[in-house]
C-alpha positions in Angstrom: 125.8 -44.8 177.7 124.4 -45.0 174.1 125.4 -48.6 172.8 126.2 -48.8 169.0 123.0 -50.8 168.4 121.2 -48.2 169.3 122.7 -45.7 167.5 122.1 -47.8 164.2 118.8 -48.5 164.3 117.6 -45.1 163.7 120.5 -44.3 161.6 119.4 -47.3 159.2 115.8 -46.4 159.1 117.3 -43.0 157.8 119.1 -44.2 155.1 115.5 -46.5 153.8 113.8 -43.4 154.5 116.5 -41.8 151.7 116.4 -44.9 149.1 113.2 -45.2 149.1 112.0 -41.7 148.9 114.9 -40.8 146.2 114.3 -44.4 144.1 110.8 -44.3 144.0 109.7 -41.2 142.9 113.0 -39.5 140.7 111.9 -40.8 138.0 108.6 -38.4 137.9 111.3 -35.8 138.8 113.0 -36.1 136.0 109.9 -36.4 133.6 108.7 -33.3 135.1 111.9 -31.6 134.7 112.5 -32.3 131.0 108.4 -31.8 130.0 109.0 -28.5 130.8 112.0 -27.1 128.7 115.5 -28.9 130.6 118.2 -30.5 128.6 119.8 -33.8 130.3 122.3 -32.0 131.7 120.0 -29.7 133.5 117.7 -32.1 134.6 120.6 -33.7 136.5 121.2 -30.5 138.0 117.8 -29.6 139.0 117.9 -33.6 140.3 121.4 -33.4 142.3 120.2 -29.8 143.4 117.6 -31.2 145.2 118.8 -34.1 146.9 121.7 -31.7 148.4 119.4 -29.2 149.4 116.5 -31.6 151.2 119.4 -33.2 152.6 121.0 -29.9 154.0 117.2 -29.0 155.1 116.6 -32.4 157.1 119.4 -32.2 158.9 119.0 -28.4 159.8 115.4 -29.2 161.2 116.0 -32.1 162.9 119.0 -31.1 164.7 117.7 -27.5 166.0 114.5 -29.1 167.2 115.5 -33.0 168.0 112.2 -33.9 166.1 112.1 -36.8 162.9 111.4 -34.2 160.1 112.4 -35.0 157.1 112.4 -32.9 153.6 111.5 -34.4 150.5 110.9 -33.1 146.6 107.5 -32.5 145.7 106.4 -35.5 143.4 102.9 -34.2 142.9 104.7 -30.7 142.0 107.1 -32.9 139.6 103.9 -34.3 137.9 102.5 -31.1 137.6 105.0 -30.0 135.4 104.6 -33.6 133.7 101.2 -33.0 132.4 101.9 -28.9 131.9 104.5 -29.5 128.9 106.1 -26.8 127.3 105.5 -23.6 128.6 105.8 -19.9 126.9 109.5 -19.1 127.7 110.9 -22.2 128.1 113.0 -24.1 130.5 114.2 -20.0 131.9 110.4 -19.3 132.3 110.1 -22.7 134.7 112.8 -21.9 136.5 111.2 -18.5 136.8 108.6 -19.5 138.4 110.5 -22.3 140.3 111.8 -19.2 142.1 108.3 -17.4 142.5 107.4 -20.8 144.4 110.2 -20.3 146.9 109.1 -17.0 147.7 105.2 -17.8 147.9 106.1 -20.7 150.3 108.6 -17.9 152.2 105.8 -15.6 152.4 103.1 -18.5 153.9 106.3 -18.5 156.9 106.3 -14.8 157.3 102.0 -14.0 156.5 99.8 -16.7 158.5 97.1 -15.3 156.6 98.3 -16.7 152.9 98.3 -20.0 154.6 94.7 -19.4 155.9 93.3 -18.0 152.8 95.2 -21.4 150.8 93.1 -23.6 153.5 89.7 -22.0 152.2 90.2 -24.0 149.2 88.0 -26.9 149.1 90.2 -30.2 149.6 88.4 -32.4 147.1 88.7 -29.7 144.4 92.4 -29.4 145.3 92.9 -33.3 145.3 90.4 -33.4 142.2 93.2 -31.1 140.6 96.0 -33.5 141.6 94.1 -36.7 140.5 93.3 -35.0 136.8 97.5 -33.9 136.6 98.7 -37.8 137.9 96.2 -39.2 135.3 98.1 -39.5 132.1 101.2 -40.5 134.0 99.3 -43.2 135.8 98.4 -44.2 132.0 101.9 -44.8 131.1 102.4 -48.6 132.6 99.5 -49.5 129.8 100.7 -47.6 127.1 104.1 -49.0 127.7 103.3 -52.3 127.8 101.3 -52.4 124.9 104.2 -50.5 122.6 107.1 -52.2 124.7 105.8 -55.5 126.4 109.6 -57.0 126.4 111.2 -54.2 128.2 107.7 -53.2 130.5 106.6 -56.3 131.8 109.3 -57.4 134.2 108.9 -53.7 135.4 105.3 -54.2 136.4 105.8 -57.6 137.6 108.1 -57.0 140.0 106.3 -54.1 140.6 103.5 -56.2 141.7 104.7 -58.8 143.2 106.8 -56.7 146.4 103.4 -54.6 146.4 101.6 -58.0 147.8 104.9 -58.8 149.9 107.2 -55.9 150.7 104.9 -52.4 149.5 107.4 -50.2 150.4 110.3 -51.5 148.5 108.0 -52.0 145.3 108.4 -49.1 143.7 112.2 -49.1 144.5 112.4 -52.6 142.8 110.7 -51.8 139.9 113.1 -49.3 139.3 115.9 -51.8 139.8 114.2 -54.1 137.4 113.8 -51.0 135.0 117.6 -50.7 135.5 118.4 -54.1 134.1 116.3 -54.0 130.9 118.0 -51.0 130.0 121.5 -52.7 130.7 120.3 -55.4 128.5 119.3 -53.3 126.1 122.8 -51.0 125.9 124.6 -54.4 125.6 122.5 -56.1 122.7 122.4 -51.9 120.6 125.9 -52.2 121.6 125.3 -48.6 122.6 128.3 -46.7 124.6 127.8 -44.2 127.3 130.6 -41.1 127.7 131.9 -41.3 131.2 131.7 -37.4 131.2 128.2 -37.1 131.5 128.1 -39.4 134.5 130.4 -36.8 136.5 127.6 -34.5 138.7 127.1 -31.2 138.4 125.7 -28.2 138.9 124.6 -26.2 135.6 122.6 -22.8 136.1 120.0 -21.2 134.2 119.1 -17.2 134.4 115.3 -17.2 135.4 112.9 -15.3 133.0 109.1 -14.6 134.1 105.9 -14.9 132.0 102.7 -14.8 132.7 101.8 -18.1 131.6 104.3 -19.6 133.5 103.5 -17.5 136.6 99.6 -18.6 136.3 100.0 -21.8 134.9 103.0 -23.2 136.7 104.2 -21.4 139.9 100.4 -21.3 141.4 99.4 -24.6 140.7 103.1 -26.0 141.8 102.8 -23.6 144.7 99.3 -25.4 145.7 99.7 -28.8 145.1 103.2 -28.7 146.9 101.1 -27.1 150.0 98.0 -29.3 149.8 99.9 -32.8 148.9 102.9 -32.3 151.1 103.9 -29.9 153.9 99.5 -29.4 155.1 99.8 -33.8 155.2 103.4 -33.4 156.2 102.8 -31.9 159.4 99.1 -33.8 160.2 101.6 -37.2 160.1 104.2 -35.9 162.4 101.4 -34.9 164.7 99.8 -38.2 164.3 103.2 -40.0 165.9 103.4 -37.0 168.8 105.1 -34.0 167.3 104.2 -30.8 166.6 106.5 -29.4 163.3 107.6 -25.7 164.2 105.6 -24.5 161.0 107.3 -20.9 160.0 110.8 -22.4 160.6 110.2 -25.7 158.6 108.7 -22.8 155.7 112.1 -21.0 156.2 113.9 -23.4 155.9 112.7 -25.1 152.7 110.9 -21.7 151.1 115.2 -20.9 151.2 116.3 -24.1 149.9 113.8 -23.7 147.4 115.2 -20.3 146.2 118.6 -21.9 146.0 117.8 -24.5 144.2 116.1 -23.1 141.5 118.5 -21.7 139.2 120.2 -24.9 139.3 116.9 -27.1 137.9 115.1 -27.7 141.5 111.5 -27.3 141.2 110.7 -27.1 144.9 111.5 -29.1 148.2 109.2 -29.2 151.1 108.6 -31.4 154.1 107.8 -35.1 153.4 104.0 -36.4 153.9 103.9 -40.4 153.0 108.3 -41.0 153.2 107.5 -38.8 156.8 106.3 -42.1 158.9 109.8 -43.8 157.9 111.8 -42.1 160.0 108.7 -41.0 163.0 107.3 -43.9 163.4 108.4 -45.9 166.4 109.9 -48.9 164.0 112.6 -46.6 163.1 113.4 -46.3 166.9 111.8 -46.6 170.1 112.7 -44.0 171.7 110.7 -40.9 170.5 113.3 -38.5 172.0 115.6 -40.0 169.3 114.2 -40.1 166.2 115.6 -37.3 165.0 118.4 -39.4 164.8 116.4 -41.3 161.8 115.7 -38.0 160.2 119.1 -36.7 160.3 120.6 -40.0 158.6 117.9 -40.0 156.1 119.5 -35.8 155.2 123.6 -37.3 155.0 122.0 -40.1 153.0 120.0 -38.1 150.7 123.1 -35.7 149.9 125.1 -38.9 149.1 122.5 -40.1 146.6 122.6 -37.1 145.0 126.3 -37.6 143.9 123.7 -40.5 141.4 122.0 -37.6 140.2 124.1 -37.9 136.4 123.9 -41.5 136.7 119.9 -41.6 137.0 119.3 -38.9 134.4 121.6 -41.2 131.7 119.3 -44.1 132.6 116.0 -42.7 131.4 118.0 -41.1 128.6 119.2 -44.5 127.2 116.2 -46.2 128.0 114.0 -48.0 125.8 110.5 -47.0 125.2 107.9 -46.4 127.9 109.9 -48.5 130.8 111.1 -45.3 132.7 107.3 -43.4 132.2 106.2 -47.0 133.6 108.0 -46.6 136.6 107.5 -42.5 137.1 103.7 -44.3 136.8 103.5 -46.6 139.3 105.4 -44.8 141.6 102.1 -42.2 141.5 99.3 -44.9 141.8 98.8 -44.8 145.5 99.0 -41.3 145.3 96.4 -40.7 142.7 94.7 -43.3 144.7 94.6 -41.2 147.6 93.4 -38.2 145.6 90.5 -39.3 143.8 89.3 -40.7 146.9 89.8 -37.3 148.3 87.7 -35.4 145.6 84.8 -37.3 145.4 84.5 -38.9 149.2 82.1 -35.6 150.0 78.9 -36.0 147.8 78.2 -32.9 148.3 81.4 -31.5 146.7 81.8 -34.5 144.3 80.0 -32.8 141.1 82.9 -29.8 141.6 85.0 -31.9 142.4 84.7 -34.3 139.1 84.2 -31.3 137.0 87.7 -29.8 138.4 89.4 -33.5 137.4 87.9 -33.5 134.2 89.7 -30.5 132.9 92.9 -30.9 134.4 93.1 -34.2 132.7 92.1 -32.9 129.5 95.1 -31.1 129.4 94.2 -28.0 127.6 96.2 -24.5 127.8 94.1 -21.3 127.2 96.3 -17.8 126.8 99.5 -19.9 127.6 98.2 -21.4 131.0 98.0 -24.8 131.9 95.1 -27.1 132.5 95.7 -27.4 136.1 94.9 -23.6 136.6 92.0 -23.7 134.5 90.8 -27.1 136.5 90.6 -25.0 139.6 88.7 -22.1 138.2 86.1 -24.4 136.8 85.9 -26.1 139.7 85.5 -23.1 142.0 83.1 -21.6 139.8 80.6 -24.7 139.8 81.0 -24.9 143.1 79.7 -21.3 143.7 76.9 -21.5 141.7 75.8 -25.2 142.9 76.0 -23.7 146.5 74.0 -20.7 145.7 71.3 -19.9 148.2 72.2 -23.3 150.5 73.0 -22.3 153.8 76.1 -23.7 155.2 76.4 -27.3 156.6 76.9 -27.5 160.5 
């Protein structure tokens, strides 16, 4: 018989898994969302549109196959739209190609070979791509601090001070700490917020389809979500004993992609570094049950979503640069992770830096962002530095 102690232990690590995934990274969510094109109002939507939708998507994978895997957003996607900006079209062409992203990643489920032919990519031009687009946001903790030291500071230093003695809630602090200077700062303005806009809601947008945004948006988003999420994703569930079921985990989200869309989602997808919260054996002993974790961390995410208004009025009332300083440090390890990734061959380091140069720059050309642009420069200079070389053993 299954004592109630046993039951909560995995049920708990589920909900931190949730918390900490949802408090962490929203903020670049949100950023992302509203660079590109949505209103308030539908950035709450895309938010709450996601957190029901992973939720629904955790709990439908864990239960058919009794196995920890959980479903995140894609924060490297949500940067990517970050450093894109506005996009010919507007906010209909993103979600647009929001929609072309469900179906590429429905398409990797039903034809192995798009999967195969997305491997051939070079990882350290891929992560050189994904170090050049988290750049500027990784920026905005110094920028902040220098235009808004009062309201920035205690952000950072909280920030720092859990990362030396509890890493995994830093992040999630700092956004707490974020949280209070902008209480302070409604009750010295004296500012008022309209309970209406703190109801959530769903508000949909009729998708439109451009060629910049299909180019510059949906194949970039479509790669970095791939490379940075569900190709780690499953590695780290194999790492703690289990092997993902990989065209019904791409069903599954490549679906709750498509319906999330119209509603402001960008893209969910299985969850790489949040993954080990629920797997690993300090969520539960007991391998057989872990799914347990994962399934908690789905109800939990779908009640966090019901925050969704609350969070998006937040960074709207917020004073200058704290919210971009959370969305910032919230993506440090990751860039981390990514420039060490692009330039850890030396052999493909010279692409590689090449392919972070230009996505950093953030130039468009003919409407399409710098993140395409970074991975044709960096596949070009990689061709012709690997001319005539015969291939490595």
């Amino acid at each position: 018989m299954t004592s109630p102690t046993s039951i909560s232990r995995p049920v708990v690590a589920g909900i931190v898994t949730a918390l900490v995934g949802v408090t962490s990274s929203f903020a670049v969510v949100l950023t992302g969302l509203r660079a590109v094109g949505a209103t308030p109002a539908q950035a709450a939507s895309g938010l709450l549109a996601l957190c029901v939708l992973m939720g629904v998507a955790a709990i439908v994978l864990a239960v058919r196959y009794r196995m920890p895997i959980t479903v995140a957003w894609s924060t490297p996607g949500a940067a990517l739209l970050a450093a894109t900006g506005t996009i010919e079209g507007g906010w209909p062409a993103a979600v647009g190609a929001f929609l072309v992203v469900a179906a590429l990643i429905l398409l990797t489920a039903v034809w192995p070979q798009l999967g195969r032919l997305i491997a051939r990519i070079p990882p350290s031009i891929a992560q050189a791509m994904l170090a050049g687009v988290l750049l500027p946001l990784c920026l905005a903790p110094i920028g902040g601090l220098v235009a808004n030291p009062w309201g920035v500071a205690p952000v950072i230093v909280t920030w720092l001070v859990f990362a030396r003695f509890a890493p995994r809630w830093a992040v999630p602090l700092a956004f707490v700490a974020a949280s209070i200077v902008v209480t302070v700062h409604l009750v010295s303005t004296g500012a008022s917020v309209d309970p209406a806009v703190l109801v959530p809601r769903l508000e949909f947008t009729a998708p439109t389809f451009t060629f910049g945004a299909l180019i510059g948006v949906a194949l970039p988003l479509f790669l970095v979500t791939m490379a940075s999420q569900n190709v780690p994703g499953v590695a780290i569930m194999r790492s703690y004993g289990y092997e993902v079921p990989w065209r019904p985990a791409m069903l599954v989200t490549g679906v709750g992609s498509a319906l999330g869309a119209t509603a402001g989602g960008h893209v969910i997808n299985l969850a790489a570094i949040s993954a080990a919260l629920s797997a690993a054996p300090e969520a539960e002993p007991d391998p057989a049950r872990r799914w347990i974790a994962a399934a908690s961390s789905g109800v939990s995410g779908i009640v966090l979503g019901g925050l969704s208004a609350v969070l998006v009025a937040l960074v709207v009332l917020a004073p200058e640069g704290v919210i971009p300083a959370v969305a910032g440090l919230a993506l440090l390890a990751a860039f981390g992770s990514a420039v060490q990734q692009a330039i850890d061959d030396p052999g493909e380091r010279m692409p590689a830096v090449v392919t972070f140069l230009v996505a950093a720059s953030g130039v468009a050309i003919l409407g399409v962002s710098a993140a395409f642009w970074a991975l044709v420069a960096g596949l070009v200079v990689r061709t012709v530095l690997h001319l005539g070389r015969r291939p490595r053993s």
